[in-house]
C-alpha positions as CSV (number, residue, x, y, z in Angstrom):
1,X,-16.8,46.1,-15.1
2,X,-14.4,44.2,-12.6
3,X,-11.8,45.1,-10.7
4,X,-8.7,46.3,-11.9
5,X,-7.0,45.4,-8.3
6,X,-9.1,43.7,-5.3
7,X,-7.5,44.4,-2.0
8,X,-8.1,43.1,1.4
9,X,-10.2,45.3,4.1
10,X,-10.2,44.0,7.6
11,X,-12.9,45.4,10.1
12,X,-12.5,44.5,13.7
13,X,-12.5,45.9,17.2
14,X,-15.2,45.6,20.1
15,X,-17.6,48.5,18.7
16,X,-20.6,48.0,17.1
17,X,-20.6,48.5,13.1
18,X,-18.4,45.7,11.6
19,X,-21.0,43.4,9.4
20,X,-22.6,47.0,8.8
21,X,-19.7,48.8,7.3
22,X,-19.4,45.6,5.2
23,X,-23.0,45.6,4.0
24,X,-22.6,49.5,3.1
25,X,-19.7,48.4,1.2
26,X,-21.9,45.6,-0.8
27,X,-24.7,48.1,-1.5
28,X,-22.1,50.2,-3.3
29,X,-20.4,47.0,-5.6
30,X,-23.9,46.1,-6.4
31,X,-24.9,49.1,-7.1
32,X,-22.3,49.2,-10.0
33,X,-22.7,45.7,-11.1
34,X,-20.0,44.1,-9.3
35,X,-21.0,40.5,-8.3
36,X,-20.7,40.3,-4.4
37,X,-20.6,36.8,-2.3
38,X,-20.9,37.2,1.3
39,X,-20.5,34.2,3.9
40,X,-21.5,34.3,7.4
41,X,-20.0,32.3,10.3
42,X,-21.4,31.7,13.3
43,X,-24.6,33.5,12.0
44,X,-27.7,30.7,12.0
45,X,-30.3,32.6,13.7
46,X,-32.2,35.5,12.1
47,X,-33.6,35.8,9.6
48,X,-31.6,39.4,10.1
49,X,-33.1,42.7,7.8
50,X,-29.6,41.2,5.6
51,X,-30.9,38.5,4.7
52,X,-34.4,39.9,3.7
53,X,-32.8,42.5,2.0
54,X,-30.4,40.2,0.1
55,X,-33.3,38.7,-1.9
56,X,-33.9,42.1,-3.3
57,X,-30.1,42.3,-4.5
58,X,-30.3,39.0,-6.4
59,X,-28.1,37.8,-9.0
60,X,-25.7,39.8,-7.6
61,X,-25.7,39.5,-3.8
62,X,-25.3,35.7,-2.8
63,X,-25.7,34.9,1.0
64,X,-24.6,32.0,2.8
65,X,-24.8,31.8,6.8
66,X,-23.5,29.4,8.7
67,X,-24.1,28.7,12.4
68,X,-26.7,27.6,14.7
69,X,-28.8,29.5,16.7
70,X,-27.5,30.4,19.5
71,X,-24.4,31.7,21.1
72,X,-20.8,29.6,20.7
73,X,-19.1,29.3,23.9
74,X,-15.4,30.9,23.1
75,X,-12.9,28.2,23.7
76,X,-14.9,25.4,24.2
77,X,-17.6,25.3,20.5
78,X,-19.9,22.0,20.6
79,X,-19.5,20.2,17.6
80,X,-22.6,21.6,15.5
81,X,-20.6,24.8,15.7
82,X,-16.8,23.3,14.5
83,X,-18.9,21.5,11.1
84,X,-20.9,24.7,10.7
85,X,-17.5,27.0,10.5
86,X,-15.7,24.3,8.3
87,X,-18.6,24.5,6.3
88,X,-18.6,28.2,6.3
89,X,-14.6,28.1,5.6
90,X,-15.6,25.3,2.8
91,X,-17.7,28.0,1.3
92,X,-15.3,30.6,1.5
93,X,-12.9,28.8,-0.2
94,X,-15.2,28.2,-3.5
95,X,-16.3,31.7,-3.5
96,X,-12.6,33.2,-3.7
97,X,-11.9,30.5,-6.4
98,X,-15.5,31.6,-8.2
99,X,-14.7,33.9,-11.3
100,X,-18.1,35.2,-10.9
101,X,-17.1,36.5,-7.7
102,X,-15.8,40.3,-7.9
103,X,-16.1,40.9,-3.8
104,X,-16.0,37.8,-0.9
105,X,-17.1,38.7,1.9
106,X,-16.3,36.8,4.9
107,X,-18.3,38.1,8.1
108,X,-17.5,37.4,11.5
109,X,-14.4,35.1,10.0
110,X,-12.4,36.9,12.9
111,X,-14.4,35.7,15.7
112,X,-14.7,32.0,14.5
113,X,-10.8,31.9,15.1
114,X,-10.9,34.0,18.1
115,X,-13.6,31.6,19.5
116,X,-11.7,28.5,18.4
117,X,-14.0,27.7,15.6
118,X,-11.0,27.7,12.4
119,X,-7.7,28.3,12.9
120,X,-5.6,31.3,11.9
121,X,-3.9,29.1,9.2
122,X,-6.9,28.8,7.3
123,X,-7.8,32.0,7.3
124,X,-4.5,33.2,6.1
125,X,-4.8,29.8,3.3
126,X,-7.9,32.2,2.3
127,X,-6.2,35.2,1.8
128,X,-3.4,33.5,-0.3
129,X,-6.2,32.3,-2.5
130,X,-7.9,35.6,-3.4
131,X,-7.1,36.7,-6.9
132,X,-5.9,39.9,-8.4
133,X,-9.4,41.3,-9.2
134,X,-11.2,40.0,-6.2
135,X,-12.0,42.4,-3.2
136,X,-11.7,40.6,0.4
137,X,-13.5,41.8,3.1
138,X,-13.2,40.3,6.4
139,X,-15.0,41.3,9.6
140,X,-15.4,40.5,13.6
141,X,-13.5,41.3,16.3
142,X,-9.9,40.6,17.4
143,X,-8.4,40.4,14.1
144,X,-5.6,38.3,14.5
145,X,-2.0,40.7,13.8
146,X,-1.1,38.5,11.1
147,X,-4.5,39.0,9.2
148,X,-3.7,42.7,10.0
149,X,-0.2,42.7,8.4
150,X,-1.7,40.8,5.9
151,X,-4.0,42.9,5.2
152,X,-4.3,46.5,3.0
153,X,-7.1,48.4,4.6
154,X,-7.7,47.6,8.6
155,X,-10.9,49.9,10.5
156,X,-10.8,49.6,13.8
157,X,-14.1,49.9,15.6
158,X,-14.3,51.2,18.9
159,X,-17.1,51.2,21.9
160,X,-17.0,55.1,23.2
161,X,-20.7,54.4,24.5
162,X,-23.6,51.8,23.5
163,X,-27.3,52.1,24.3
164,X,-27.3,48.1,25.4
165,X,-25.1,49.6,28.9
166,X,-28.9,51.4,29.4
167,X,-30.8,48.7,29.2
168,X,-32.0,49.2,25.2
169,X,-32.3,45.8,23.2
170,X,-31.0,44.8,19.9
171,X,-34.1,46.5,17.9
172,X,-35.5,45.2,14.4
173,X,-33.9,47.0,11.2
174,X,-31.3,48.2,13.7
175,X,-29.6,45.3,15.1
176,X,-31.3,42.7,13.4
């Protein structure tokens, strides 16, 4: 059954648990029969347990990641990274306009326009084009204030301690 109203959900701030919240949030439209598309930028590396696990949710969980491996250097991107988050924005933009689509996801879309990747405008071009019935959800940190205002459900998350400060890697099914 879709949607009677889709809204928009904005997850940012520095602590850890922004892709996660979103990926609890997919579980639970799968689980009753919504059709969920979620695009990754600046997320080429992995595979990540995600990504494995998205297999499992198929037809109703779509992936697409877009990135290279590797970190992007904020303010300065090489150009693999620039085609890699118009390509990711590209996607975006078909998935909103996708009737099949009940939820978009569109992970780490804050950080590719804090790093300098896509540009505020064509985020906000995105959130102009989601329909009625479509649930937006976008994550990363430093959500820019007009994604905010734009926005009708903002989580901040917020670093009060982190295991990485005592030395503890990312760790497989936990991190990755």
């Amino acid at each position: 059954m879709p949607l009677e109203k889709g809204c928009v959900q904005v997850y940012t701030g520095n602590g850890k648990g922004k892709t996660t919240a979103s990926l609890g949030l997919i579980l639970r439209a799968v689980g009753q029969g919504l059709k969920v598309c979620l695009v990754q930028f600046m997320k080429g590396g992995g595979p990540y347990g995600e990504h494995i696990a998205a297999e499992r949710l198929l037809p109703e969980l779509k992936v697409f990641r877009f990135g290279r491996d590797g970190w992007v250097r904020k303010g300065a991107p090489a150009e693999d990274d620039l085609q890699e988050a118009a390509r990711a924005c590209q996607m975006a933009k078909e998935a909103l306009c996708d009737s099949r689509y009940d939820m978009v996801v569109l992970d780490e879309i804050n950080g590719a326009v804090d790093f300098g990747l896509i540009s505020l405008e064509q985020v906000l071009e995105l959130i102009a084009l989601k329909r009625d019935k479509v649930e937006l959800v976008m994550t990363g940190r430093n959500a820019h204030e007009q994604v905010i205002q734009r926005a009708d459900l903002v989580t901040e998350m917020r670093e009060i301690k982190h295991y990485y400060q005592a030395g503890v890697g990312a760790r497989v099914g936990i991190e990755s």
